[in-house]
C-alpha positions in Angstrom: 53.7 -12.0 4.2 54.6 -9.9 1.1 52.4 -10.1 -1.7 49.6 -10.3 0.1 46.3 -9.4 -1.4 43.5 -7.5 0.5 41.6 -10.3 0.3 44.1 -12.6 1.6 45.0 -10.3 4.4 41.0 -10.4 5.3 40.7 -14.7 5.3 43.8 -14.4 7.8 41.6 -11.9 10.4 38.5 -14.2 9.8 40.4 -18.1 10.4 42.8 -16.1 12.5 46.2 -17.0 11.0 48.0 -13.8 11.4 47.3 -11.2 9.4 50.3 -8.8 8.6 47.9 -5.7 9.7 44.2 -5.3 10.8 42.4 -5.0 7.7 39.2 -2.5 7.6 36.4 -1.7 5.8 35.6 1.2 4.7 31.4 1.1 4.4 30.1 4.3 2.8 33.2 6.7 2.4 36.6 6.0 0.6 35.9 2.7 -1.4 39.3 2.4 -2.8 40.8 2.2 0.7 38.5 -1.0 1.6 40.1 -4.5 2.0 36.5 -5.3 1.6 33.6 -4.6 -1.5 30.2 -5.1 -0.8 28.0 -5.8 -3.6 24.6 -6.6 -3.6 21.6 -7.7 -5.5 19.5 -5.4 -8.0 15.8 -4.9 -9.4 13.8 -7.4 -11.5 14.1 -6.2 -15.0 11.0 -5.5 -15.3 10.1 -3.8 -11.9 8.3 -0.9 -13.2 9.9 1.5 -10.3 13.0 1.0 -10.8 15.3 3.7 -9.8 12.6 4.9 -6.9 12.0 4.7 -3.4 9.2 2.0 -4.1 10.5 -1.4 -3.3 9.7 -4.8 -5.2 8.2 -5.9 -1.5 5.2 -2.9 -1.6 6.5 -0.7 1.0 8.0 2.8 0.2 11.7 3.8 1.3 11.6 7.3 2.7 14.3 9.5 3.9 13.4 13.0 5.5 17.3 13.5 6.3 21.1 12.3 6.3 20.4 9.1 7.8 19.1 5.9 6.2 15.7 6.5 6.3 12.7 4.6 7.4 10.3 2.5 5.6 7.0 3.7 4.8 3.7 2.3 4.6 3.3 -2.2 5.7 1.9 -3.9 2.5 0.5 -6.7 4.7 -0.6 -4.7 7.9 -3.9 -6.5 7.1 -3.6 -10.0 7.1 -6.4 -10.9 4.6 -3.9 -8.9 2.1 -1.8 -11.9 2.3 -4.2 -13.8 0.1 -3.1 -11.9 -3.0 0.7 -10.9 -2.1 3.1 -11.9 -4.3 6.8 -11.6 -2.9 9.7 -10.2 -5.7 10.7 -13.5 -8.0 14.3 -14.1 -6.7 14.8 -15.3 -10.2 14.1 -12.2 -12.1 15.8 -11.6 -14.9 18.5 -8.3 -14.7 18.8 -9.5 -10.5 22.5 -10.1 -10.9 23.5 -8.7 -14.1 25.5 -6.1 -12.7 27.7 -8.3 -10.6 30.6 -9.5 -12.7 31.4 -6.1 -13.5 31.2 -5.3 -10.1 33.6 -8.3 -9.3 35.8 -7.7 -11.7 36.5 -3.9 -10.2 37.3 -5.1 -7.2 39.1 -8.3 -8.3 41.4 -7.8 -5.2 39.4 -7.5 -2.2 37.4 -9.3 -0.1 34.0 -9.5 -1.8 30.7 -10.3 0.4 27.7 -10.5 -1.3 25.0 -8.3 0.5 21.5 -9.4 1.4 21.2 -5.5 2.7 18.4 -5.8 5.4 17.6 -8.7 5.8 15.0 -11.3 8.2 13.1 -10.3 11.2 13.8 -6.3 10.6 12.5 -7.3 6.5 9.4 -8.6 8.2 8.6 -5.6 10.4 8.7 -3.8 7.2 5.5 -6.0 5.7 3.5 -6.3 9.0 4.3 -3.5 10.7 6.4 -3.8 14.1 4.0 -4.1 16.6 1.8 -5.9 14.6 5.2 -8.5 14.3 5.6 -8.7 17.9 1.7 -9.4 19.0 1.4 -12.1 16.0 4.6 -14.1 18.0 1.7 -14.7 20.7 -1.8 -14.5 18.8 -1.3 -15.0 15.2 2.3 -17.9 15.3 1.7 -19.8 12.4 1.0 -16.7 10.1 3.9 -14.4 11.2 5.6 -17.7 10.9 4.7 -18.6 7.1 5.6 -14.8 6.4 8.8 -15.1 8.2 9.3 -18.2 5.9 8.3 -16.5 2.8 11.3 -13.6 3.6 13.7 -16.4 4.0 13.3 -18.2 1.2 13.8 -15.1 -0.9 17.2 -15.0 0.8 17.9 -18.3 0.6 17.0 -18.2 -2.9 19.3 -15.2 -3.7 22.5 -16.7 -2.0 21.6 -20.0 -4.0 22.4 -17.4 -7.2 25.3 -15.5 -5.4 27.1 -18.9 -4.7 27.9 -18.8 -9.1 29.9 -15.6 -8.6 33.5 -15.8 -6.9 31.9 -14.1 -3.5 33.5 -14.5 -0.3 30.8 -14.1 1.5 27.3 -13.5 2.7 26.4 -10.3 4.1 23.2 -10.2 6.8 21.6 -6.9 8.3 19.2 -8.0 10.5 18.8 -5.3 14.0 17.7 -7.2 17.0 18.7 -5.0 19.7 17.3 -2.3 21.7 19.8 0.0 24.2 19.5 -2.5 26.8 18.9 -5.8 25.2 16.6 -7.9 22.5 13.5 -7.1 21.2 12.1 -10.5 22.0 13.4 -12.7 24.8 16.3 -14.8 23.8 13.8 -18.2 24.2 11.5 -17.0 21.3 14.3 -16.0 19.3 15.4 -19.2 20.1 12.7 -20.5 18.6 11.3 -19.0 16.4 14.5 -17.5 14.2 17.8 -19.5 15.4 17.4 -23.1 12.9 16.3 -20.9 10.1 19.1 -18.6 10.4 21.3 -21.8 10.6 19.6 -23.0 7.3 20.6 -19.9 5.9 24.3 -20.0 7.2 24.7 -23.4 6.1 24.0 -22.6 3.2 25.9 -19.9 2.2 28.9 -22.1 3.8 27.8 -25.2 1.4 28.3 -22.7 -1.5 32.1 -21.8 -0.2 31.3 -18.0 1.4 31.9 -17.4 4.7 28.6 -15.6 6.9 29.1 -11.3 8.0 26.2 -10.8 10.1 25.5 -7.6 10.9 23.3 -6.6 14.3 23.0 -3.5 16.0 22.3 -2.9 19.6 22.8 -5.1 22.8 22.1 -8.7 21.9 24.9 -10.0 23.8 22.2 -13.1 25.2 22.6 -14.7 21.5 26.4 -13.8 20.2 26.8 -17.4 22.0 23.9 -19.0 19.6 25.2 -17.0 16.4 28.6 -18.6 16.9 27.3 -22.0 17.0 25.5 -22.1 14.1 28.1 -20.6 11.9 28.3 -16.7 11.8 31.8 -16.6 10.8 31.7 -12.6 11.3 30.3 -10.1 13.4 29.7 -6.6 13.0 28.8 -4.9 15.9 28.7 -1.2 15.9 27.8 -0.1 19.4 31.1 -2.3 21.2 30.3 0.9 24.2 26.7 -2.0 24.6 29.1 -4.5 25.2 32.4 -3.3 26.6 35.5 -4.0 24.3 37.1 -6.2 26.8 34.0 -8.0 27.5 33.2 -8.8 24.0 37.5 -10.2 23.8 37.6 -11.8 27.1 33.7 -13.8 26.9 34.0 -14.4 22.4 37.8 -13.5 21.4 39.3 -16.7 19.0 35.2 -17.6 18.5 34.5 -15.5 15.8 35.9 -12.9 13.8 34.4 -9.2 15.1 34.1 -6.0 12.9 33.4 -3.1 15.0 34.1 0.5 14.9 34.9 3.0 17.1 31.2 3.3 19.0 28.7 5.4 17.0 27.2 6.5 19.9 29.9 7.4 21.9 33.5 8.3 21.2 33.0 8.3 17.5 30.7 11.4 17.8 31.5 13.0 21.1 35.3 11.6 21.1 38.7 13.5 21.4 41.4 12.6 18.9 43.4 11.2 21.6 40.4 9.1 22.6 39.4 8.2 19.0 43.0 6.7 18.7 43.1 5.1 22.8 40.0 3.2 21.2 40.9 1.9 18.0 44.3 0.3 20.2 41.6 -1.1 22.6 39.5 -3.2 19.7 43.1 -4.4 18.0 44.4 -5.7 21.5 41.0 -6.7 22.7 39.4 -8.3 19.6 42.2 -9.2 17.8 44.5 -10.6 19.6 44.3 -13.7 18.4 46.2 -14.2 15.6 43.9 -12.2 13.9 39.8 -12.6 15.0 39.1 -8.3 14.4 38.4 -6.3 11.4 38.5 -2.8 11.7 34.8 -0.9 10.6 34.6 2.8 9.6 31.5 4.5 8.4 31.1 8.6 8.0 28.4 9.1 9.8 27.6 12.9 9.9 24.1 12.4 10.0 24.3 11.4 13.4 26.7 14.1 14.5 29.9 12.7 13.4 32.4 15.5 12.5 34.5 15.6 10.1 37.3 16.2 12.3 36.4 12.7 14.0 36.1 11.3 10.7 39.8 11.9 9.6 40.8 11.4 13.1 39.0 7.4 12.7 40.8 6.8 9.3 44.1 8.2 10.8 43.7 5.9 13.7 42.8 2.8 11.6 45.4 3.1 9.2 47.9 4.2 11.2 
């Protein structure tokens, strides 16, 4: 096992073939420490806010503290707006400029290319989220043809990350609440599961692997996301689950990336407990031959301390 790059070490987690050590990535904090990069697409060239908060989609990206944010204001709340919407060309020239530099820094690691929020959560941002969930019921084959229109700017955007040496396709679409999905798991079913598995099969036709990324309790469709192809899963609330749920129901199925629960011990943890947990994932998740990668994110703005923080890298890396 000498010799082995970080990306290297990575494929062995994901096809489970033995990694010499749980590999981890580092998401917001510590770059240089990541077995993984994630790099993702940029502005038209000619977007004439580049550099704001505005996006190419017509919604604003507002942050009134540490986290995230939140968007701000749904473009297409109205649907007779749709008649003149025009969705961000895909192929606009300066999308993907940046990447080969991007590449090239981090020529070693595991690279996924990142979609950043992606799907059903992208849609909520155009309609407006209760408007999204009535239109399943009264207005299908609109929601529908807008759900289409986001997906085909994805798929159109992993059709240009597939001529860059990526590893993979990154997903961030949320679909669970505290306690379970936001739709039932029969219209998800229906309405999302193929056109994921278009996606997936794509990105797998173009030689990258699929890191989808969902928070909250969706446990009803980890089963469906296996099957058509999510090749990892990055699940940051394992507490939803249980750690020896998730091993003992989908351990040697798929590749899991979780962290040490950002709800629970991560923020209100001892160091004792930060580092009982962090042996919990590695003998729950990845004990087979491989199947985990380790997740850490500084996450102050949700009460993480930094004392936690170091505590979580020490753990990891230890």
């Amino acid at each position: 096992m000498a010799g082995l790059t970080r990306k290297e070490i990575v494929l062995k987690a994901i096809t489970r073939d033995d990694p010499p050590r749980v590999p981890i990535l580092f998401f917001n904090k510590f770059p240089e420490r990541s077995d993984i990069a994630m790099i993702g697409y940029g502005e038209a060239a000619d977007f004439p806010f580049r550099g704001t908060n505005r996006s190419e989609w017509g919604f604003e990206w507002e942050k009134l503290d540490g986290t995230m944010g939140q968007p701000r204001g749904t473009p297409l709340a109205d649907w007779e707006a749709l008649e003149s919407y025009r969705p961000p060309d895909p192929d606009a020239p300066g999308r993907y400029d940046h990447i080969p530099d991007a590449v090239a820094r981090n020529a070693d690691r595991f690279l996924i290319a990142s979609l950043g929020i992606t799907g059903f959560n992208h849609v909520t941002f155009l309609r407006g989220f209760e408007n999204t969930l009535v239109d399943f019921y009264l207005e299908r084959e609109k929601i529908e043809g807008l759900i289409d229109t986001v997906f085909s700017f994805e798929s159109s955007v992993i059709r240009h990350f597939g001529d860059f040496p990526f590893d993979a396709v990154g997903f961030g679409d949320d679909w669970g609440t505290q306690n379970g999905l936001m739709i039932s798991p029969e219209l998800w079913r229906e309405v999302f599961k193929e056109r994921y598995r278009t996606q997936f099969d794509l990105a797998h036709s173009l030689g990258m692997r699929v890191y989808f990324h969902c928070c909250g309790q969706i446990i009803d469709i980890i089963p469906d996301l296996i099957e058509i192809g999510a090749d990892i899963l990055n699940l940051n609330q394992p507490d939803l689950f249980g750690v020896e749920r998730l091993g003992r129901a989908f351990g040697g199925k798929v590749c899991f990336c979780c962290p040490v629960d950002h709800q629970t011990v991560a923020i209100r943890g001892t160091r004792a407990e930060i580092f009982a947990y962090v042996k919990a994932l590695k003998e729950n998740l990845g004990r087979f031959h491989g199947g985990y990668i380790g997740y850490i994110e500084e996450y102050s703005s949700v009460g993480m301390s930094d004392e936690n923080f170091r505590s979580i890298v020490e753990a990891f890396e230890g």
